[in-house]
C-alpha positions, 0 to 999 in steps of 0.5 A: 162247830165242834161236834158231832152225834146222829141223836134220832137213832139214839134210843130206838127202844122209844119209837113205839111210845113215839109213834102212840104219842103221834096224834099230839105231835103236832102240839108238842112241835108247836108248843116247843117251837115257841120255848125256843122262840121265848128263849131266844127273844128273852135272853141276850144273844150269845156274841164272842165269834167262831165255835162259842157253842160245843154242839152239832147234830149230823144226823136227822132233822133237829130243833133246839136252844141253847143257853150259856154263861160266856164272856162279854167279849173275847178276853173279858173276865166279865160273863154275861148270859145269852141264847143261841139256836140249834137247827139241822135240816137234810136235804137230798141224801146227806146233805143238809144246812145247820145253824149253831149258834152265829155259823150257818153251815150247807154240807154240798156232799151226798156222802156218808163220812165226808163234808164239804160246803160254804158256811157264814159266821156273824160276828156280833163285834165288840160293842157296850162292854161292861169294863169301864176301861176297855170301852173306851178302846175302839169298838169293833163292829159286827161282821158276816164272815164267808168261807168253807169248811171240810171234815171227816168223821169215822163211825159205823151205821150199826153204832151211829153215836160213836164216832171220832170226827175232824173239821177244818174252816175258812172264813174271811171278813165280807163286810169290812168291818175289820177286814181279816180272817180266820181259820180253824182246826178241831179233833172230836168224839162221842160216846154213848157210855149208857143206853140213855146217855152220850159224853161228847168231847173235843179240841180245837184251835183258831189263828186269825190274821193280822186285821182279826187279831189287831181289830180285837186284841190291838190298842191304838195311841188314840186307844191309849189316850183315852183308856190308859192302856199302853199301845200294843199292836197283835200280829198273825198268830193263833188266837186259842186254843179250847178243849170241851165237854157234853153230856146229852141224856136221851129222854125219848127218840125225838126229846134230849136234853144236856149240859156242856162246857168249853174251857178256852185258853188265849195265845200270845199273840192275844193274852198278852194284849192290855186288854185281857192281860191288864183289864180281862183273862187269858182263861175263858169259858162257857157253860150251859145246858141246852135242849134238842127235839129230833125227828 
């Protein structure tokens, strides 16, 4: 995911209210466990693959949901809309198991500025599209990618929401849907430019493998037949690169709420397909608000 910010000790002017509301806290937690419950079950869930939400927690326990407006698949000039949760639980000192959208991620180091540790990404595929040509291009079926990912984040403890962060991953194909992988780089940031309000920005990038990029991007001679498309076949290469906004407003130590946008452009190896250059767009983007409940 992309970034990252310690949002429970964002607005230590509010404990007070929040240790008086104490005795209703248990009706707000229940109350907004089912928000997230009836946003998630109502809304299409957001597909696409790695790094489709601009939003990590690194700090505290969190709870939230997100709702965005993204692209039916990846190159698709078609948007759709979907939800997707936001979790972190710690666990034994800094470390902790996140859930961002489809990536579950276990942070295995007890460290203040580093993180190591296994992550999973469900890739929903490409299935039922609404272009009328490109549904007839193979389908592309789900998959749960296993890997790895580390990273660094520079921040004091006195200012926790400033901070400058980079990540790698590594995720490979265990379900042989198409049988590749993919890794990833990304560079961010987070400022609190008012006492209630955080701006949170990065940039980042994808290279997939052979099978990845021509599982997705690729139009076979059968492809071909059937849609119309010519034949194209996607070599290793990096698929995108992205760059990202967000701002959170703090309304209370425990309750933020925010709005982000990812804007994400597709390499050679990937635009050029006849699938985004004839039947989509090079240029995707992402666009929702989001809301958290921290403790």
């Amino acid at each position: 995911m992309c970034n990252g910010i310690g949002f429970h000790e964002a607005v230590p002017e509010f404990q007070q209210i929040a240790r008086q509301r104490g005795r209703g806290k248990g009706t707000i937690d229940f109350m907004f466990l089912c928000l997230v419950l009836i946003m998630l079950l109502s809304v299409h869930p957001a597909a696409a693959g790695d790094n489709i939400f601009p939003m990590e927690i690194t700090q505290g326990s969190a709870i939230g949901v997100g709702v965005g407006i993204y692209p039916d698949y990846i190159g698709s000039d078609d948007y759709t809309v979907g939800a997707v949760p936001l979790i972190r639980i710690p666990f034994a000192g800094q470390r902790y198991i996140s859930l961002i959208a489809n990536e579950l991620r276990v942070n295995i180091l007890n460290d203040d500025h580093w993180r190591l540790g296994p992550s999973l990404v469900y890739r929903i595929g490409r299935k039922n599209v609404e272009d009328d040509v490109v549904k007839r291009v193979h389908d592309v079926d789900g998959s749960l990618d296993a890997g790895a990912f580390i990273g660094y984040e520079w921040y004091e403890k006195s200012q926790p929401l400033m901070r400058v962060g980079v990540s790698a991953f590594f995720q490979a194909d265990v379900t042989d849907a198409y049988g590749g992988w993919t890794s990833g780089a990304q560079l961010y940031g987070s400022y609190p430019v008012m006492r209630p309000l955080t701006l949170m920005a990065g940039v980042g990038t994808t290279y997939g493998s052979g099978s990845y990029m021509d599982a997705y991007f690729g139009v076979t001679p059968q492809d071909s037949i059937n849609s119309g498309l010519p034949t194209y076949e996607a070599k290793e290469g990096f698929r995108d690169a992205r760059c990202w906004i967000t701002a959170m407003f703090h309304f209370s130590q425990q309750w933020h709420a925010g709005m982000g946008f990812m804007y994400s452009g597709l390499f050679d190896e990937a635009g050029d397909s006849p699938i985004v250059s004839e039947r989509g767009s090079k240029t995707q983007w992402l666009l929702g608000p989001l809301a958290l409940y921290t403790w």
